[in-house]
N, C-alpha and C positions, 0 to 999 in steps of 0.2 A: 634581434632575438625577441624577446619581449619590454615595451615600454610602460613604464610608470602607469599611465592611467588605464592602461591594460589593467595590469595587476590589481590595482584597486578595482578595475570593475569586473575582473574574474571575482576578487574577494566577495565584493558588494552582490552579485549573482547568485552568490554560493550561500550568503548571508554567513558569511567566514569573519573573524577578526582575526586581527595580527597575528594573534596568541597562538592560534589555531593553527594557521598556517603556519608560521616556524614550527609548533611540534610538527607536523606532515611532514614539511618538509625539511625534517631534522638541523635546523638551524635558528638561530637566535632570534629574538624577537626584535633586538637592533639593528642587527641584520636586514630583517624585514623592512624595518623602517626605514632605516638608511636605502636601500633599495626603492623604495614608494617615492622618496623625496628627490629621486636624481629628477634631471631635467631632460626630459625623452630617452633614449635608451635606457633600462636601468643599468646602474653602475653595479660591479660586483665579482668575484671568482666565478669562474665557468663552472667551478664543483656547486658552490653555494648556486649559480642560475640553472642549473639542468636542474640542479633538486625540489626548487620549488616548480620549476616547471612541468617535471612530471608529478608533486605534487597537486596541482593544479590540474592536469591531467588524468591523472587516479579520480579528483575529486568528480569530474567529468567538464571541463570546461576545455572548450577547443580554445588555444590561441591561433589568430588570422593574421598574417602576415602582411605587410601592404600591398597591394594589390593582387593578393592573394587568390583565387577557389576556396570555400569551405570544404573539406575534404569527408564531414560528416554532415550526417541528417541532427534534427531537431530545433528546436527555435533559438534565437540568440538577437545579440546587437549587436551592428557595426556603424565606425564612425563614418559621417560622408566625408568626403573631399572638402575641405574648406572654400567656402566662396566670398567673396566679398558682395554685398549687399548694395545693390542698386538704391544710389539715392534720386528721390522724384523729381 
């Protein structure tokens, strides 16, 4: 659904803090955190994930799925494909 370093760089995009974001999306600021800190997928109830994700959403940030289409216009960033680095 959405992973960790998504969210914080939904948040970072939006120039959002925590704070923020739990009130949006009607949930705790531990919450929030606990969430930021899982290790890829975020951890959490499917009510607390859909919330912040249409919070997130409302705010105006698409999340992209892997190997997704962007399904909207406007600018953004996405992560490449990890490579491993040719050594010389």
């Amino acid at each position: 659904m959405i992973t960790a370093p998504q969210m914080r760089a939904a948040r970072a995009l939006l120039g959002m803090d925590q704070r923020t974001l739990a009130q949006a999306a009607g949930v705790s600021v531990p919450t929030i955190q606990r969430m930021e800190a899982s290790d890829g997928q975020v951890r959490g109830t499917v009510d607390s994930l859909a919330k912040v994700v249409a919070a997130l959403d409302a705010a105006g940030v698409e999340l992209i799925g892997e190997r997704a289409p962007s399904q909207a216009e406007g600018r953004g960033v996405r992560l490449k494909a990890s490579r491993r680095r040719q050594q010389p």
